[in-house]
C-alpha positions as CSV (number, residue, x, y, z in Angstrom):
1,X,-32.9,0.1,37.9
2,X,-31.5,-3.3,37.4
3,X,-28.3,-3.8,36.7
4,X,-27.1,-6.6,34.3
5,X,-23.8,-8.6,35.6
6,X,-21.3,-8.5,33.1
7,X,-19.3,-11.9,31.9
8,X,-16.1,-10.3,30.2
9,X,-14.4,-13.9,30.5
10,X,-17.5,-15.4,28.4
11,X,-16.6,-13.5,24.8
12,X,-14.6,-10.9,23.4
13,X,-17.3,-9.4,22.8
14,X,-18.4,-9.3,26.3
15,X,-15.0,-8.1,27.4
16,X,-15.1,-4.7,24.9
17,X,-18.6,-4.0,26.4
18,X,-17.4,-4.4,30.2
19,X,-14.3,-2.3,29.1
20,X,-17.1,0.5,27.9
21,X,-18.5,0.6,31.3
22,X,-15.7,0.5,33.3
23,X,-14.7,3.3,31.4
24,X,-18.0,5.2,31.7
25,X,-18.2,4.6,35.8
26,X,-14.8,5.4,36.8
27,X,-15.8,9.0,35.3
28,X,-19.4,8.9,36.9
29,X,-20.8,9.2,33.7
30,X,-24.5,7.8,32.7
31,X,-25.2,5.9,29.7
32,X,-27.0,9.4,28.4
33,X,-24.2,11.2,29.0
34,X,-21.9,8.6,27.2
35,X,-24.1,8.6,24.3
36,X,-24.5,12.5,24.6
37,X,-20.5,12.5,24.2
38,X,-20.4,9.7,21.7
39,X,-23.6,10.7,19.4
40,X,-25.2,7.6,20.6
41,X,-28.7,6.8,22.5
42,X,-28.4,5.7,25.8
43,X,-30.3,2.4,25.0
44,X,-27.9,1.5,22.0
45,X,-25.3,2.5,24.8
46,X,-26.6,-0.4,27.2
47,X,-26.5,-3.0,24.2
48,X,-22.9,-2.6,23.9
49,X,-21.7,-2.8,27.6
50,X,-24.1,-5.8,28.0
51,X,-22.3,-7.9,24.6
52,X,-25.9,-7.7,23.0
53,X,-24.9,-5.6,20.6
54,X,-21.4,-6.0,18.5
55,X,-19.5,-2.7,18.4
56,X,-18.5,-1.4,15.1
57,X,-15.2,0.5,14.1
58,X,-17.4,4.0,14.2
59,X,-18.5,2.9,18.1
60,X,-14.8,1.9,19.0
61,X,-13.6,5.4,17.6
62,X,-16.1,7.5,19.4
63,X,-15.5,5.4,22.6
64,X,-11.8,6.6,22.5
65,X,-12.5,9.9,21.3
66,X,-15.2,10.0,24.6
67,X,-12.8,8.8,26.7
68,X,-9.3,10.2,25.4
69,X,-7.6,6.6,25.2
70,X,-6.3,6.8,21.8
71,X,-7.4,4.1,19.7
72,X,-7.3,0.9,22.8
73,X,-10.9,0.5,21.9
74,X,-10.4,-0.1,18.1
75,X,-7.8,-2.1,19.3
76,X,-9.9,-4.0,20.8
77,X,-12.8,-4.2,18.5
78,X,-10.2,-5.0,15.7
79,X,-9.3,-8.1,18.0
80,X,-12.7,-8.6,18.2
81,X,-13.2,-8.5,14.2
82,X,-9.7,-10.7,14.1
83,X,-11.0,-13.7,15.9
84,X,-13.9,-14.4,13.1
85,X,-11.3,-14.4,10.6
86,X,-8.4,-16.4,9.8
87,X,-4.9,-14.9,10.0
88,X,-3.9,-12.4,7.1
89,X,-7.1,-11.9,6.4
90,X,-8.4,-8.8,8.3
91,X,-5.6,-6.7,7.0
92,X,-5.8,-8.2,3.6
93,X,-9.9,-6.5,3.5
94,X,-8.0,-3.7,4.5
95,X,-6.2,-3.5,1.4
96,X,-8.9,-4.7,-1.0
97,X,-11.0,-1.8,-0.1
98,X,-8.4,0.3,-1.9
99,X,-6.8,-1.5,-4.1
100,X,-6.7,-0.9,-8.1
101,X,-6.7,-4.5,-9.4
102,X,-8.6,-7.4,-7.3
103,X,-7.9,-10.9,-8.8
104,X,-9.6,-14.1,-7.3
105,X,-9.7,-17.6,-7.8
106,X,-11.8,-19.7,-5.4
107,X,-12.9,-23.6,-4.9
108,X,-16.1,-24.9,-3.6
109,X,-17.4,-21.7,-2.8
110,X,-18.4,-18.6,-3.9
111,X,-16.1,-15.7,-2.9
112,X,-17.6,-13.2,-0.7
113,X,-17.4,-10.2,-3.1
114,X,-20.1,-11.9,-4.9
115,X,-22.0,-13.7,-2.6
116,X,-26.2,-12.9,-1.9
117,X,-26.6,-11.9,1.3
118,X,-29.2,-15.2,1.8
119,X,-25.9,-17.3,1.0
120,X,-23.8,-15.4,2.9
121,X,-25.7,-16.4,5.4
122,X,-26.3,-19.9,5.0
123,X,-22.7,-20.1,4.9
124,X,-22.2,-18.6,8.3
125,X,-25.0,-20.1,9.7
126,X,-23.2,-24.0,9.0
127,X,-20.5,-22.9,10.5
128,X,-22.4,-22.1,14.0
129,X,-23.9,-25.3,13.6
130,X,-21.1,-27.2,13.4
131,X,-19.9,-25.3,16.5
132,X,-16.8,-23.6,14.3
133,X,-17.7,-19.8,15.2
134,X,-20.2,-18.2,17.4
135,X,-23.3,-16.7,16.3
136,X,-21.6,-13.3,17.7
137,X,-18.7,-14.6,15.2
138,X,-21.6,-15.4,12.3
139,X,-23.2,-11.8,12.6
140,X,-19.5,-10.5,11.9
141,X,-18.4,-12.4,8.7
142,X,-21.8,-11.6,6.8
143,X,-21.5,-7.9,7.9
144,X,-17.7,-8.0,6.7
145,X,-18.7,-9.7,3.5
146,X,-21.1,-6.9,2.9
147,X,-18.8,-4.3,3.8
148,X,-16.2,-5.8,1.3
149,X,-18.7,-5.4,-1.5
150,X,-18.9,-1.8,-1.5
151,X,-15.6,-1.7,-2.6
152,X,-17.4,-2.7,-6.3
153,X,-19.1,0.3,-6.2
154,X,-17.3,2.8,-4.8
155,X,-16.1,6.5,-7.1
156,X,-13.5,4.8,-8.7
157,X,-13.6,1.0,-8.8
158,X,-11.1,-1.6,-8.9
159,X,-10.8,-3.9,-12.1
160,X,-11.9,-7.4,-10.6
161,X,-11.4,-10.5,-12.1
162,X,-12.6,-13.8,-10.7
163,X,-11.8,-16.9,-11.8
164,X,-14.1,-19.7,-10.2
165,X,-13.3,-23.4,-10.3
166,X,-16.4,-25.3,-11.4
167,X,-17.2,-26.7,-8.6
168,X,-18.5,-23.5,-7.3
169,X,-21.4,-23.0,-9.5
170,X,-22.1,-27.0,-8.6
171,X,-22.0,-27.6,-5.0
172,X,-25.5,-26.9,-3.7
173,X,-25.9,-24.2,-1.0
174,X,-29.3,-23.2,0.8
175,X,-31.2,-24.7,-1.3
176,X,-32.7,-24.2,-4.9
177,X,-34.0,-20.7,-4.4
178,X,-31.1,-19.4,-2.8
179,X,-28.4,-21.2,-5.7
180,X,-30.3,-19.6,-8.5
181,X,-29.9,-16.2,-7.1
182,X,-26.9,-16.7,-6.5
183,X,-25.7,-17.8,-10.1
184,X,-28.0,-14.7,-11.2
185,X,-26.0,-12.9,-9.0
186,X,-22.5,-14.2,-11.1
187,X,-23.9,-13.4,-14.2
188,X,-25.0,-9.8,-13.5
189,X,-21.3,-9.3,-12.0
190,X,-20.0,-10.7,-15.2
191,X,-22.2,-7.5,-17.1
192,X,-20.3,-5.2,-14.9
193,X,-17.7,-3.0,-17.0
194,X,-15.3,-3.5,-14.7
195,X,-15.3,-7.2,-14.3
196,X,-14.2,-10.4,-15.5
197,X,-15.8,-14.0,-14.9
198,X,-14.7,-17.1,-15.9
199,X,-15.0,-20.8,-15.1
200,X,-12.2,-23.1,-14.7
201,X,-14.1,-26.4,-15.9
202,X,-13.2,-29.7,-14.6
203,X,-11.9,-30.9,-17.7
204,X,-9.0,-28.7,-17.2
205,X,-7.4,-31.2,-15.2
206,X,-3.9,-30.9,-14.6
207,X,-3.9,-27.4,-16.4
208,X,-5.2,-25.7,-13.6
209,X,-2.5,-24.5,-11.5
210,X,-4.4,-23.6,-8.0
211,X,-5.5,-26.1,-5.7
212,X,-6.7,-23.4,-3.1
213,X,-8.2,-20.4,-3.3
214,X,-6.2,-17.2,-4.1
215,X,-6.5,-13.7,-3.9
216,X,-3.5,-11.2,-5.4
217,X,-4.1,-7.5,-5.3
218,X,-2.4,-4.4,-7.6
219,X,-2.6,-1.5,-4.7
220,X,-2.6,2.2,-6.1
221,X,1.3,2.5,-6.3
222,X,1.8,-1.1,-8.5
223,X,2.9,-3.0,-5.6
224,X,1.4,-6.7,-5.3
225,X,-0.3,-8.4,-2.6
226,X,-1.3,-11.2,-2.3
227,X,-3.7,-14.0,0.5
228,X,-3.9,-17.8,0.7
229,X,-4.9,-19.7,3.0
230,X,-5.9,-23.4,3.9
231,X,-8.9,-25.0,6.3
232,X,-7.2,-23.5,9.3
233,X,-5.2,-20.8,8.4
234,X,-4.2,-17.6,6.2
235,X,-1.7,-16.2,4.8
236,X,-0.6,-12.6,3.5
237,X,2.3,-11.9,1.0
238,X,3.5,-8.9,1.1
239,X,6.6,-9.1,-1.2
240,X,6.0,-8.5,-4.2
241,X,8.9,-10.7,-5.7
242,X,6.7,-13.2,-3.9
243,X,3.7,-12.2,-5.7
244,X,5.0,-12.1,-9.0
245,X,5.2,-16.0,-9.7
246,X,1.6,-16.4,-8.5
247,X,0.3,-13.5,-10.9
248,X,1.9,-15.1,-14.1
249,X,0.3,-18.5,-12.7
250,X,-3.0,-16.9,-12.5
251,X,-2.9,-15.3,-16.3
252,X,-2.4,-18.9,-17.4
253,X,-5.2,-19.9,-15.6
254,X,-7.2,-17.2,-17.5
255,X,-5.9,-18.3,-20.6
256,X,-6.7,-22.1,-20.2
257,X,-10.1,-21.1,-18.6
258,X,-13.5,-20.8,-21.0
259,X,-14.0,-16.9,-22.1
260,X,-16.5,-15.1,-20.2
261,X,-19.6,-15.6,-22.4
262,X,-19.0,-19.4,-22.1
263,X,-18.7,-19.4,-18.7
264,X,-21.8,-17.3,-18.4
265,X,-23.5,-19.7,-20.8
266,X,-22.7,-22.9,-18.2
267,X,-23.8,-20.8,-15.2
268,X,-27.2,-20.1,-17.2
269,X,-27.2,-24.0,-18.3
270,X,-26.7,-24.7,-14.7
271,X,-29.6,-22.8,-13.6
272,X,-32.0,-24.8,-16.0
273,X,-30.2,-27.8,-14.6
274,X,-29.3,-29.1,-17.9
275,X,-25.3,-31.0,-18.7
């Protein structure tokens, strides 16, 4: 049987699935009897230990479970998760999952709860290029993007209001095929009963008070939340004192910004390319 030589040193990646079989051989265990133990097959196993295969937070909790080390391997696969993200942001996922209220406003871009997967993509795939994250670091931002978006359909789900400057529904991205699903995608959000979607057009000028994207959250028990961040880095309010002056900038945003059906009416002008 050949046996692959592990590179923990080359990725984190590589480093959780060394750890894995570290783990497994100091007990003499085989990768069947790992998987036996962790209700994986042996060949998904391998993937792991060798960094083909990212681990997920279900694989991190059996591994500890297996091996009785607490949670040092979702530890580790959160670090893992961490370093495709900016600051702030992991935890602040955490919390949108669960929160009651959800209220974003975004620049250039558009925000990952209502991104196409094809854009998503795109999106992550520039950033490789331009040698910003790893592919390993790619694969991880669309899954976490897609992961964020079940939150929309979940039992009970949050009220979500999005604010998008203009720009947003302007910059190209992908192509022509992949920016008119993508603005298809907008308006079906926008038909959603539990959503709001406006469009803070240019000519707003020195009424619009944001400059960078802004995400505030109302968790189950009223307290606010809330995450900025910059080019290089994030950051997560807790305090919701903090909170509160961004929250009353935000509704005046709304109340400058078009209604909803005429910022669905520029997003379906947009598509047919006309002013």
């Amino acid at each position: 049987m050949n046996r692959k030589e592990l590179q923990p040193d080359s990725s984190p990646q590589a480093a959780f699935g060394a750890h894995v079989r570290r783990s497994r051989e100091d007990r003499g265990w085989r990768q069947e009897d790992l998987g036996d133990r962790m209700g994986y097959a042996s060949a998904h196993i391998s993937a792991v230990e060798t960094g083909r295969k990212m681990p997920t937070l279900r694989f991190s909790r059996s591994a500890d479970r297996a091996f009785g080390t607490g949670d040092m391997f979702e530890r580790q696969w959160r670090e893992i998760r961490s370093g495709a993200l900016l600051e702030g942001f992991p935890e602040y996922v955490e919390h949108e999952g669960r929160a009651a209220e959800i209220r974003l406003y975004e620049v250039g871009v558009i925000p990952g709860l209502l991104q196409t997967p094809e854009y998503t993509s795109v999106l992550a795939d520039s950033a490789v290029k331009r040698g910003a994250i790893t592919p390993d670091q790619a694969s991880e931002r669309v899954r976490i993007v897609a992961e964020r978006q079940s939150a929309l359909v979940r039992t009970r789900p949050p009220l979500v209001s999005v604010v998008l400057d203009e720009s947003c529904i302007r910059r190209p991205v992908g192509g022509a095929a992949v920016m008119d699903a993508q603005l298809a995608r907008l308006i079906e959000f926008a038909d959603l009963p539990n959503t709001m979607l406006q469009i803070a057009t240019y000519d707003l000028g020195e009424r619009r008070p944001f400059d960078l994207p802004l995400y505030i959250l109302t968790l189950l028990d009223r307290r606010l939340m809330s995450y900025a961040e910059s080019a290089h880095r994030g950051h997560l309010e807790r305090e919701t004192t903090s909170v509160l002056p961004l929250l009353t900038a935000y509704h005046q945003l709304q109340a400058e910004a078009p209604s909803q059906a005429a910022s669905v009416a520029l997003i379906n002008q947009t598509r047919k390319g006309t002013p």
